[in-house]
C-alpha positions in Angstrom: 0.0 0.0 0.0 1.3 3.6 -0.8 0.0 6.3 1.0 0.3 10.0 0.7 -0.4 12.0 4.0 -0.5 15.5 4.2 -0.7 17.5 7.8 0.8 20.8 9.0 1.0 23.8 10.9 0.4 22.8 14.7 1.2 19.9 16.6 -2.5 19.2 16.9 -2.6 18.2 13.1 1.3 16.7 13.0 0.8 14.7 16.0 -2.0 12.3 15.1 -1.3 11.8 11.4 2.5 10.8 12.5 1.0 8.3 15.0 -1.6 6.5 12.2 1.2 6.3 10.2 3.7 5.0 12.7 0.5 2.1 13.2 0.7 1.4 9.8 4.4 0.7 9.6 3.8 -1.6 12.4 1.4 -3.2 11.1 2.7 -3.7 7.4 6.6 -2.4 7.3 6.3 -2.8 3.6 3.5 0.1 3.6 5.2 3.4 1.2 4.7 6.6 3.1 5.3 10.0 1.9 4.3 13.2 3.9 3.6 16.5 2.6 3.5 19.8 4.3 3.9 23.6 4.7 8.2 24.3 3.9 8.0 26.7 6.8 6.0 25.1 9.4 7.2 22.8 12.2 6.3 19.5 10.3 9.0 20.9 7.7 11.8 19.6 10.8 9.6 17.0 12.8 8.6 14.7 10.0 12.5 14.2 8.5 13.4 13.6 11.8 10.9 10.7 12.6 12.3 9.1 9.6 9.7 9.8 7.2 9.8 10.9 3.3 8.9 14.5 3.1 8.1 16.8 0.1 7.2 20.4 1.2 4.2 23.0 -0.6 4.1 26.4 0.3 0.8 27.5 1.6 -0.7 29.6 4.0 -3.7 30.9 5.7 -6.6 33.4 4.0 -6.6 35.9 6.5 -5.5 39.2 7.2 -5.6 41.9 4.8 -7.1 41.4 0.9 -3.7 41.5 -0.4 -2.2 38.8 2.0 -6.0 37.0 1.1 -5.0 37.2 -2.7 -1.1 36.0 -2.2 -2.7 33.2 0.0 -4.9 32.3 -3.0 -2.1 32.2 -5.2 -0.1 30.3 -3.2 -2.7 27.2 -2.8 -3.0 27.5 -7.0 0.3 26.8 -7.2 0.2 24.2 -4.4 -2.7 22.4 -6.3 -0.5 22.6 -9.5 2.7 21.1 -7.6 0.4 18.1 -5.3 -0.6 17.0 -8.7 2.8 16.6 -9.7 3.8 14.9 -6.8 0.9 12.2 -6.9 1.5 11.8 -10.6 4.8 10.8 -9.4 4.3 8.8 -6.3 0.8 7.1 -7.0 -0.1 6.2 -3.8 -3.2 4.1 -3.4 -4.8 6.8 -0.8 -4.1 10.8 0.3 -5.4 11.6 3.6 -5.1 14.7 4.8 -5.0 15.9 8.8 -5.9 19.5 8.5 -3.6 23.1 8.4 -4.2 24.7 5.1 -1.2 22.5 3.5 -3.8 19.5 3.0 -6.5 21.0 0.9 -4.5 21.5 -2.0 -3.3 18.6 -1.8 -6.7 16.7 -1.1 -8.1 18.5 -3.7 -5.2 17.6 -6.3 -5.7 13.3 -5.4 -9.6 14.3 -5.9 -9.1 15.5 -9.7 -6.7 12.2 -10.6 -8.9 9.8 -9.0 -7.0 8.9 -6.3 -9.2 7.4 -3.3 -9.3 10.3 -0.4 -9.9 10.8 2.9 -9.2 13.7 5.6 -9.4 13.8 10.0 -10.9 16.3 12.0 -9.4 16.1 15.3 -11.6 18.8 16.8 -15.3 19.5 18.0 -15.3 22.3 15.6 -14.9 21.6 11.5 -11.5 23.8 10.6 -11.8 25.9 7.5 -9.2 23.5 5.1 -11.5 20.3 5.9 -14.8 22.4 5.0 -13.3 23.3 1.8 -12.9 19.4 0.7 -15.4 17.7 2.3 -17.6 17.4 -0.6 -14.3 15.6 -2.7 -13.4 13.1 -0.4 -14.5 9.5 -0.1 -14.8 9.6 3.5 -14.2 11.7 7.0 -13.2 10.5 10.3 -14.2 12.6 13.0 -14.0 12.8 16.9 -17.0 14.3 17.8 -20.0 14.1 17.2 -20.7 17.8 16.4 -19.1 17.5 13.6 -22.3 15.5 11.6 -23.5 19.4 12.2 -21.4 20.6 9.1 -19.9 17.2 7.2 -22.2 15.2 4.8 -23.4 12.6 6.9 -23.1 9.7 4.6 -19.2 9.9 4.6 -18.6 10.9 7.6 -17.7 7.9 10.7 -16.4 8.7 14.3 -13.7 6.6 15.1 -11.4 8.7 16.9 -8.0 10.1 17.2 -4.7 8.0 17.2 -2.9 9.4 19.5 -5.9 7.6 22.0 -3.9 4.1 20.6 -0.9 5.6 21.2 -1.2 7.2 24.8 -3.0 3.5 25.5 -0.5 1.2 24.7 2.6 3.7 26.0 4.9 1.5 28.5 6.3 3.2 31.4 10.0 3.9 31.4 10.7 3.1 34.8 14.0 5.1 34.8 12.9 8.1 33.2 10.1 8.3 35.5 12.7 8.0 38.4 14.7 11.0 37.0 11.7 13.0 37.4 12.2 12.5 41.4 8.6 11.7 42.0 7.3 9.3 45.0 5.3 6.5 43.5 3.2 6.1 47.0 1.6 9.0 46.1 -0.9 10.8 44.2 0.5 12.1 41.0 -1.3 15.1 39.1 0.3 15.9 35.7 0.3 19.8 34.6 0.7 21.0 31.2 -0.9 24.8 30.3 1.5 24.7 26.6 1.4 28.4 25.3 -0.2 29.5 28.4 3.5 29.1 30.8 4.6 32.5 31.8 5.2 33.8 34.8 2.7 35.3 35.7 0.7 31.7 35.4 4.1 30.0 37.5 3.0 32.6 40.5 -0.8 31.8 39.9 0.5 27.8 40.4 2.2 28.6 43.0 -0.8 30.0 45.0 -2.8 27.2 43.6 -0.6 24.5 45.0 -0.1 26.0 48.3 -1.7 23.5 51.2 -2.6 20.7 48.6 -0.2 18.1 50.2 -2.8 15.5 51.2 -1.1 12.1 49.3 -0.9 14.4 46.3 2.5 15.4 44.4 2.5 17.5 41.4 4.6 17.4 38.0 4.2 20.7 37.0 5.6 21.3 33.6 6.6 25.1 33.3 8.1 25.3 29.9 11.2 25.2 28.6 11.4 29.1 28.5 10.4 29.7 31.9 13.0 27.4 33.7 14.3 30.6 36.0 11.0 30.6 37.7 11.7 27.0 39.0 12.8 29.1 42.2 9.5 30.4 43.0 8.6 26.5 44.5 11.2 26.2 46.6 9.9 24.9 49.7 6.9 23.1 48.3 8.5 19.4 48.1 5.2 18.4 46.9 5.6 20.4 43.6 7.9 19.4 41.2 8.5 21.5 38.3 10.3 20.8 35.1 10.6 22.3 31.5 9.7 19.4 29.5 7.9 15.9 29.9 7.8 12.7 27.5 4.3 12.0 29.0 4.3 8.9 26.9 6.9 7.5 29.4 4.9 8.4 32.4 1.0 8.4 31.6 1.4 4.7 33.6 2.3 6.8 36.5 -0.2 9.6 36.3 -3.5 9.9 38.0 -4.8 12.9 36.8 -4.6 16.6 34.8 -4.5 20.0 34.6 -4.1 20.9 30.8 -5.4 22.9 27.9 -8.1 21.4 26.1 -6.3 20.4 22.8 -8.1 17.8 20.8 -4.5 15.0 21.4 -4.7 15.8 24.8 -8.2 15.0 25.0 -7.8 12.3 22.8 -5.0 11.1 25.2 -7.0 11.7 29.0 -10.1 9.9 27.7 -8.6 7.3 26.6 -6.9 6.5 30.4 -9.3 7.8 32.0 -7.9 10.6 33.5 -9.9 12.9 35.6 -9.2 16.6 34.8 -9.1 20.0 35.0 -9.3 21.3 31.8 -8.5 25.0 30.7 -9.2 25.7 27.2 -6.7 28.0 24.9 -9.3 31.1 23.8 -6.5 31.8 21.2 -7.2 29.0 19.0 -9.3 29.4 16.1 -13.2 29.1 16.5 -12.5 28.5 20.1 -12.4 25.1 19.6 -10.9 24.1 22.2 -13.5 25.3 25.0 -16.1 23.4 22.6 -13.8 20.0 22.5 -13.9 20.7 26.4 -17.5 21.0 27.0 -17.8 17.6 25.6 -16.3 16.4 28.7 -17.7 18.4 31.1 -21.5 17.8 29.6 -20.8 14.0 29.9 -19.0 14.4 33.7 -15.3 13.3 32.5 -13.9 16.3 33.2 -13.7 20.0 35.1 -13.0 23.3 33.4 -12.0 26.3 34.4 -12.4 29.1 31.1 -9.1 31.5 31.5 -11.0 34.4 32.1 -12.2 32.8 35.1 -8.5 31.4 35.8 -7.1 32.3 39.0 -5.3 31.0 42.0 -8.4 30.5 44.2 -10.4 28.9 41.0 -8.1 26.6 40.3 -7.2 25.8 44.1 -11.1 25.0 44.7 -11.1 22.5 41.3 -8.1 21.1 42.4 -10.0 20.0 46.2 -13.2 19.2 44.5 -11.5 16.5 41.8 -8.1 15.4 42.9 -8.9 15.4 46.9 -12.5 13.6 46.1 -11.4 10.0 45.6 -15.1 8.9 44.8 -15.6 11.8 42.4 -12.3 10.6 41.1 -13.4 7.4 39.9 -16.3 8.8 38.7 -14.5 11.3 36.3 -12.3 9.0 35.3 -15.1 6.0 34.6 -17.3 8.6 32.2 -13.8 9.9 30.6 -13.6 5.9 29.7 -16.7 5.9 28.1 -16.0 8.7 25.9 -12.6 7.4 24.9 -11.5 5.6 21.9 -8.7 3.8 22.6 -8.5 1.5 19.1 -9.2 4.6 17.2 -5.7 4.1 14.9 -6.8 0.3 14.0 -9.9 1.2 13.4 -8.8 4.3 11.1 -6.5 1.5 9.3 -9.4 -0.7 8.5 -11.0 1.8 7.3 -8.6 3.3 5.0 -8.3 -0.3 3.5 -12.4 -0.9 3.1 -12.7 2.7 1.5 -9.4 1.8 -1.0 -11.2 -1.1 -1.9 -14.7 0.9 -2.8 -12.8 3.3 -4.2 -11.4 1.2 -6.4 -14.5 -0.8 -7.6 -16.3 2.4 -8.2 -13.9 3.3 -11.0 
């Protein structure tokens, strides 16, 4: 099988298309993957260095004034003109595309040769590149159910994120974790804000964390640009604060969240069940990221906190009410279960083969 995937832009589009792919390899080595993505972008250096065939496009968003809207324009013509070169050349069997205004041109390109095509939403709100294919594509995968609001229905099948398969079958790396200098007789709650770390939100933690020592130990992950502010918890030998985490190595280890409400992360918490406090990014477009949250919180598998409610006493209170609550705790964690989808990259793969094979016949 030869497939052509095309993702770029954030993390929260890179992320899950890398780990489908990875699951492919694994399950057939000979499987022929090539990537393609944005020449500027951060999948321009993450994809090479997973190992991974990369061609780049040039693309980028239509916002902003009417001349950066026309030079965007022009940019996906030529992008469209280029993706069909490179299928020409490659014929892969399928193009699927994982969002970032890279993947439309390139979706769209597959679409006029006939190739079979698919593309992944990861979040509760359709982004802008996936709306402007979803009538060419053979089939969507979504994670939410709100998405049926704005994709044809007869495509479209909620399987999931991979990532979920990912995050489930990670194995603990036992010394790793015990570099991280964390007691494993006690409670361990896992904090990630990504773009959010500054330090004005270290001192907000700090006065958050004060007092919470009841079997509970923190691994506060501060950013790797805020590592000076590492002194402001001296003292608190419950806290432990560190720039970076591989959670992968420790999600064994973890029993719970404070995080941003990114659709891998979510993908990621329900998946193991991890009870959370969730604060969504409002910088994000459509403010997806509160809506991917509320998803949770409707269904009880989670607790948010909106930023412009964030603040010390808010997030001390959440913190009591979940982490302190070990009744309330299971009860989080049981309904964050229940929306999970931990087989989500299998089932993505079966799917990719059943809609190759229709595909195919329909010719």
């Amino acid at each position: 099988m030869k497939i052509a995937c095309v993702t770029g832009g954030t993390g929260g589009h890179i992320y899950p298309a890398l780990a489908l792919m990875d699951m492919f390899k694994e399950k057939d080595p000979a499987c022929d993957i090539l990537f393609i993505g944005n020449d500027d972008r951060m999948e321009a250096q993450l994809i090479p260095e997973r190992g991974y065939p990369f061609t780049s496009l040039h693309t980028s968003g239509l916002v902003g004034s009417p001349i950066r809207k026309m030079k965007a324009v022009g940019q996906l013509f030529f992008a469209y003109q280029k993706s069909k070169k490179i299928l020409k050349s490659f014929q892969p069997d399928l193009v699927i595309g994982f969002g970032g205004y890279v993947s439309a041109p390139v979706i769209l390109a597959g679409h006029a040769l006939g190739i079979c095509t698919m593309i992944h939403e990861q979040n509760s709100i359709v982004g802008k590149a996936n709306q402007l294919v979803m009538n060419k594509v053979d089939r969507i995968i979504t994670c939410y159910e709100k998405c049926s609001e704005i994709f044809p229905k007869e495509k479209t099948v909620l399987l999931g994120n991979p990532r979920a398969t990912i995050a489930k079958e990670a194995k603990l790396d036992t010394d790793y974790y015990d570099s991280l200098g964390l007691d494993p007789a006690k409670k361990t709650i896992l904090i990630m804000m990504g773009s959010l770390g500054s330090s004005s939100v270290n001192q907000l933690m700090k006065d958050a964390l004060k007092g919470v020592t009841e079997d509970l130990q923190f691994l506060y992950v501060c950013g790797k640009d805020n590592l000076e502010d590492i002194a402001l918890f001296e003292g608190m030998d419950h806290v432990h604060v560190v720039g970076y985490v591989d959670t992968l190595k420790i999600y064994e280890k973890v029993d719970g969240m404070i995080c941003r409400a990114g659709a891998t992360t979510l993908a990621e918490v329900t998946a193991l069940g991890l009870p959370s406090i969730l604060i969504p990014s409002p910088y994000v477009a459509n403010n997806h990221q509160f809506y991917n949250a509320s998803v949770l919180v409707d269904q009880g598998a989670a607790l948010m906190i909106e930023e412009k409610d964030l603040n010390a006493d808010s997030l001390h209170r959440a913190i009591v009410e979940l982490f302190l609550d070990e009744k309330k705790m299971q009860l989080v964690c049981k309904n964050a279960l229940e929306l999970g989808k931990p087989n989500a990259a299998y089932d993505i793969i079966e799917e990719c083969r059943q809609c190759i094979i229709l595909h195919k016949r329909g010719k």
